[in-house]
C-alpha positions as CSV (number, residue, x, y, z in Angstrom):
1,X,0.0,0.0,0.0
2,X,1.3,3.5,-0.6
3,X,-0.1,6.8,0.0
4,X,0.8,9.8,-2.5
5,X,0.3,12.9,0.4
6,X,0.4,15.3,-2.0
7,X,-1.5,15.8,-5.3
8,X,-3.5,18.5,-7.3
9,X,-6.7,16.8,-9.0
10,X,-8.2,19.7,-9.2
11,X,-6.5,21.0,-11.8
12,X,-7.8,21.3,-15.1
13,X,-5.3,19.1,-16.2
14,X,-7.3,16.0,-14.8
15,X,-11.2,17.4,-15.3
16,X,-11.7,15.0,-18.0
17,X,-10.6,12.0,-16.5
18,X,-10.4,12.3,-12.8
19,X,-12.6,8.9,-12.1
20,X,-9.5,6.9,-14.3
21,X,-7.1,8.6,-12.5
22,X,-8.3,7.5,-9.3
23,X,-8.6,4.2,-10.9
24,X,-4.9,4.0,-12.0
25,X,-3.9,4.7,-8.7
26,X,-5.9,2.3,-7.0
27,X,-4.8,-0.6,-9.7
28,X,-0.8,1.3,-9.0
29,X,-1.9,0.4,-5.2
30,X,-2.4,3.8,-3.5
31,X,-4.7,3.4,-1.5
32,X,-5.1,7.6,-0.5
33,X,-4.5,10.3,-2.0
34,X,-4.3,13.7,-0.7
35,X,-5.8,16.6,-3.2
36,X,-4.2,20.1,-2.2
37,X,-6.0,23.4,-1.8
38,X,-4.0,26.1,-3.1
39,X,-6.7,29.3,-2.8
40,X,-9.8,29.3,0.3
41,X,-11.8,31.0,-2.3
42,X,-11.9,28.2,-4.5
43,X,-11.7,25.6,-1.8
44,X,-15.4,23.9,-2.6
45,X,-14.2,22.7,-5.7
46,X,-11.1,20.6,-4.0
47,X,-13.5,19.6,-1.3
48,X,-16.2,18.6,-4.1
49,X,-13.3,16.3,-5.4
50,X,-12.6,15.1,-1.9
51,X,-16.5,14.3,-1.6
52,X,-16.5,12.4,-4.9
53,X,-14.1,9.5,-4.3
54,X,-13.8,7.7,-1.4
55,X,-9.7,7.2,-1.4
56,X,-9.2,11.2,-1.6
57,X,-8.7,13.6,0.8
58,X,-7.9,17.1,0.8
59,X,-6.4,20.1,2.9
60,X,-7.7,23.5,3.0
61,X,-5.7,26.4,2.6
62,X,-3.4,29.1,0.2
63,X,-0.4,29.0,-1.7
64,X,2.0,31.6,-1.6
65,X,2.0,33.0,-4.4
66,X,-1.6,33.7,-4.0
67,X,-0.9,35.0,-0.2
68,X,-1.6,38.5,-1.3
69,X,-5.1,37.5,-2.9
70,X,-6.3,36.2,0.4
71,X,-4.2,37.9,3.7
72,X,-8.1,38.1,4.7
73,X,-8.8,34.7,5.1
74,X,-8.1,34.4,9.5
75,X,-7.2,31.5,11.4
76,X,-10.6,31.3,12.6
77,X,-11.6,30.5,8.6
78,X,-9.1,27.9,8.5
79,X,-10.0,26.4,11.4
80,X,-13.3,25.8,10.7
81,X,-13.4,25.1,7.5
82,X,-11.0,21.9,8.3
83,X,-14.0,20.5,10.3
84,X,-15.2,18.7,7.3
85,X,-14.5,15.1,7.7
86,X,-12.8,14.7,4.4
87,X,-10.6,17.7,5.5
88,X,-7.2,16.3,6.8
89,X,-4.4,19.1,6.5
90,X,-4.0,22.9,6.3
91,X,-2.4,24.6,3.5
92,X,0.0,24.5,1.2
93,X,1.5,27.1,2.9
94,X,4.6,28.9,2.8
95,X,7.3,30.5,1.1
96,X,8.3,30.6,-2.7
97,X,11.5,33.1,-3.6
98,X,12.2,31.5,-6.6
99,X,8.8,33.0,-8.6
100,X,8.0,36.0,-6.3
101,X,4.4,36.0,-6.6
102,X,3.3,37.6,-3.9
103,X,5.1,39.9,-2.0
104,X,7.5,38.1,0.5
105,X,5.6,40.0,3.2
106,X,2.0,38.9,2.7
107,X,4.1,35.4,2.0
108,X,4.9,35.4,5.7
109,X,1.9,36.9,7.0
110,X,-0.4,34.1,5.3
111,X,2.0,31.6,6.3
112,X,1.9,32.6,10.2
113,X,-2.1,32.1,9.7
114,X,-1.5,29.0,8.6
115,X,0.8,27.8,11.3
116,X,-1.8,28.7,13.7
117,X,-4.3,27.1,11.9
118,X,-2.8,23.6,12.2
119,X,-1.3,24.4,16.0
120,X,-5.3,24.4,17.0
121,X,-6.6,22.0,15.1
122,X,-3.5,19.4,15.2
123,X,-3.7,18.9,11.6
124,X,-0.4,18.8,9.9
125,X,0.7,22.0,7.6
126,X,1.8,21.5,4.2
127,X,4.7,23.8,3.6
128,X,5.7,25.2,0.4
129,X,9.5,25.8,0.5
130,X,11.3,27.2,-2.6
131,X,14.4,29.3,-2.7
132,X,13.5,30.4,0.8
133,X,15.6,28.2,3.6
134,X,17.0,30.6,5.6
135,X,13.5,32.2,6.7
136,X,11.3,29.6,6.3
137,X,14.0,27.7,9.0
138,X,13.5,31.2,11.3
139,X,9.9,31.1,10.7
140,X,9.7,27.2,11.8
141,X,11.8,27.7,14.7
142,X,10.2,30.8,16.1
143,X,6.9,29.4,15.9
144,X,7.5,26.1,17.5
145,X,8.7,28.3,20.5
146,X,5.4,29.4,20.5
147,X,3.9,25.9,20.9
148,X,4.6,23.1,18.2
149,X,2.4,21.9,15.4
150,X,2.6,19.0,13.3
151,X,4.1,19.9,9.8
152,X,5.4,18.5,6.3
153,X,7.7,20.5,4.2
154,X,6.1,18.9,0.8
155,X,8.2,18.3,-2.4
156,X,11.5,18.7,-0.9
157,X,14.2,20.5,-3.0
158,X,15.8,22.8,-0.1
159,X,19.2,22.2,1.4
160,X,20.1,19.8,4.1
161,X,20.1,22.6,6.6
162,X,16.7,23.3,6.5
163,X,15.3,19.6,6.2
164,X,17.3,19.0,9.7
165,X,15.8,21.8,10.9
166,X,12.8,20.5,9.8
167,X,13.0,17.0,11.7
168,X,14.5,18.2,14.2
169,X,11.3,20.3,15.2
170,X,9.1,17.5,14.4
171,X,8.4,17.4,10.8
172,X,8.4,15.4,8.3
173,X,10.2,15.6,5.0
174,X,8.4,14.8,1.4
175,X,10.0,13.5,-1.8
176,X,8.5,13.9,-5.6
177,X,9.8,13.0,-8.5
178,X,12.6,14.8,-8.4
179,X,14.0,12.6,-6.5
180,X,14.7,10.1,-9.4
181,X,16.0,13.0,-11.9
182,X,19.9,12.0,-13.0
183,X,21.2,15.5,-11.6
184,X,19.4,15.1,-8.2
185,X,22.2,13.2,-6.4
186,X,22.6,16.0,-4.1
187,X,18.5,15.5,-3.1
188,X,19.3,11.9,-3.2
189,X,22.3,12.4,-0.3
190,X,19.7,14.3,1.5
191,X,16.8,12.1,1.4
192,X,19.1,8.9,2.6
193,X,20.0,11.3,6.0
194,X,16.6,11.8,7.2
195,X,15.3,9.4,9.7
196,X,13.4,6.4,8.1
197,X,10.5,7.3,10.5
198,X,10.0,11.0,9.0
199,X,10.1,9.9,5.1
200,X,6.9,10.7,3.0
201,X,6.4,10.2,-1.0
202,X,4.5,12.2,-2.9
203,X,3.5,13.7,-6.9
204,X,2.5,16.9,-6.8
205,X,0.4,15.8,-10.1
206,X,-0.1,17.3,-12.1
207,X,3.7,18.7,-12.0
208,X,7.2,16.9,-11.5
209,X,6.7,13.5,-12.9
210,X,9.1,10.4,-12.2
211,X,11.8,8.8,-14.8
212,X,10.1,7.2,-17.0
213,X,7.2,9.8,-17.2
214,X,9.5,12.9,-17.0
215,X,7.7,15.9,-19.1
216,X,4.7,13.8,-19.1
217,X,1.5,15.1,-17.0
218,X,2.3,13.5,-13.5
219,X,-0.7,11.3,-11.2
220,X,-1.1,9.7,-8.6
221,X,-0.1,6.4,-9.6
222,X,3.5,7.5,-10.6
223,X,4.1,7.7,-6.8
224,X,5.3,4.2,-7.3
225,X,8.3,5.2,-9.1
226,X,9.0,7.7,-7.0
227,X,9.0,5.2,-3.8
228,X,11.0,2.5,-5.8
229,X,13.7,5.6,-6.4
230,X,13.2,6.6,-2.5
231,X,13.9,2.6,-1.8
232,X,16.8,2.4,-3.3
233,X,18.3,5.3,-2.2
234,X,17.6,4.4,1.7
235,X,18.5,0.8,1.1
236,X,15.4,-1.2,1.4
237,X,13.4,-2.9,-0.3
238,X,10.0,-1.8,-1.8
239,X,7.9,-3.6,0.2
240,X,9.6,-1.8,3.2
241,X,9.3,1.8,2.0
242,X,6.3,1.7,1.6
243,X,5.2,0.4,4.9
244,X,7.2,3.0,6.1
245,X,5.8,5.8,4.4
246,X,2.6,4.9,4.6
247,X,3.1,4.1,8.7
248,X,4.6,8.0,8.8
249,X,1.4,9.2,6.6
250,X,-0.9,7.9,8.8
251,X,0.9,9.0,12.1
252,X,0.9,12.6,11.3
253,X,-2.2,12.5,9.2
254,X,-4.2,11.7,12.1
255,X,-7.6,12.5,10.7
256,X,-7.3,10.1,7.7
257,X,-8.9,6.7,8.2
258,X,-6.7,3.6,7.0
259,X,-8.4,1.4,4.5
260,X,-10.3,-1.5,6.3
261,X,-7.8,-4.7,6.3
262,X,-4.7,-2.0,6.1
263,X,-4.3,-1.6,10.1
């Protein structure tokens, strides 16, 4: 069984053919899949998604670099819009220096609401890192002081300093596809240094898809190239890494039921 924690099927990309995609993945043998908000405003649609198929879940929240479109959505909104059952995450949130979006303040601002968001409602944050290490590592430290929150930092592509940082708050650390690009040794190095117990595989689908499927359009299923990379680069088998990064999914997604016969 593997879990692919981070996915967009909301994306026009898929609106065609969303029920086969599902279907592939299932076949592929992920059993959940998580389907990321990226704007509150247009939250129903991800949730509608959610509501449609029983292996998908979603989070709730804003992308930075459309912070500055909605620095009026509060904690409070968050909050209670992750009361829906199907809801299991708050974000992606975060910060993104490599595009510029939105202005790095409103970046932060929206990110701080986040963090909040997921300290009350002990639901784990989706972080967005990109080009941004040395704050984002600030931002993470000066919050946990502040009281700790569960947290992913999602498609990993940072330096080592910030994913040590990162586990060594709590959090977990997520690899795409880019894992098994031929120039990602560095990533690779990386990825085999973080404890077994904070690993996660993800898509990001529509984007970043695995060797073979490079330049393809990515999906959920491809998560099983992704963990066969991951495997291999951690030194066990596949059968391993994915109980272990489904175990870690489920242990800090703590809303999200396990299939029956999966305990």
């Amino acid at each position: 069984m593997l879990v692919d924690s981070h996915c967009h099927l909301d994306f026009p990309d898929f609106a065609d053919e969303r029920a086969a995609i599902v279907g592939r993945a299932a076949r592929a043998g992920v059993a959940r899949m998580v389907t990321i908000s990226t704007r509150v405003r247009r939250f129903p649609d991800v949730l509608a998604i959610a509501e449609a198929f029983d292996p998908v879940y979603c989070s709730v929240g804003t992308h930075p670099h459309n912070a500055a479109e909605e620095l009026d959505v509060t904690t409070d909104d968050l909050v209670q819009l992750s009361a829906h059952p199907k809801v299991v995450a708050i974000g992606e949130a975060g910060l993104d220096y490599h595009y510029d979006k939105s202005p790095r303040e409103a970046q932060a601002q929206g990110f701080r609401t986040h963090i909040a968001a997921a300290r009350q409602t002990d639901l784990p944050l989706v972080i967005h890192a990109r080009s941004a290490d040395s704050d984002m590592a600030a931002i993470l430290v000066e919050e946990t002081q502040k009281g700790a929150f569960p947290f992913i930092l999602h498609c990993f592509s940072s330096g080592r300093d910030l994913a040590e940082t990162g586990v060594k708050l709590g959090g977990y650390v997520s690899f795409s596809g880019i894992l098994t690009f031929k120039n990602s040794g560095e990533l690779r190095e990386i990825a085999a240094s973080v404890p077994h117990d904070r690993l996660l595989v993800e898509t990001d689908a529509p984007y970043l898809a695995p060797m073979p499927y490079r330049g393809k359009r990515n999906e959920p299923a491809y998560v099983a190239n992704t963990a066969a990379v991951l495997a291999e680069t951690v030194g066990v088998g596949a059968d391993e890494i994915a109980k272990i990064t489904t175990d870690n999914f489920f242990r800090l997604f703590t809303k999200m039921p396990r299939p029956a016969g999966n305990a």
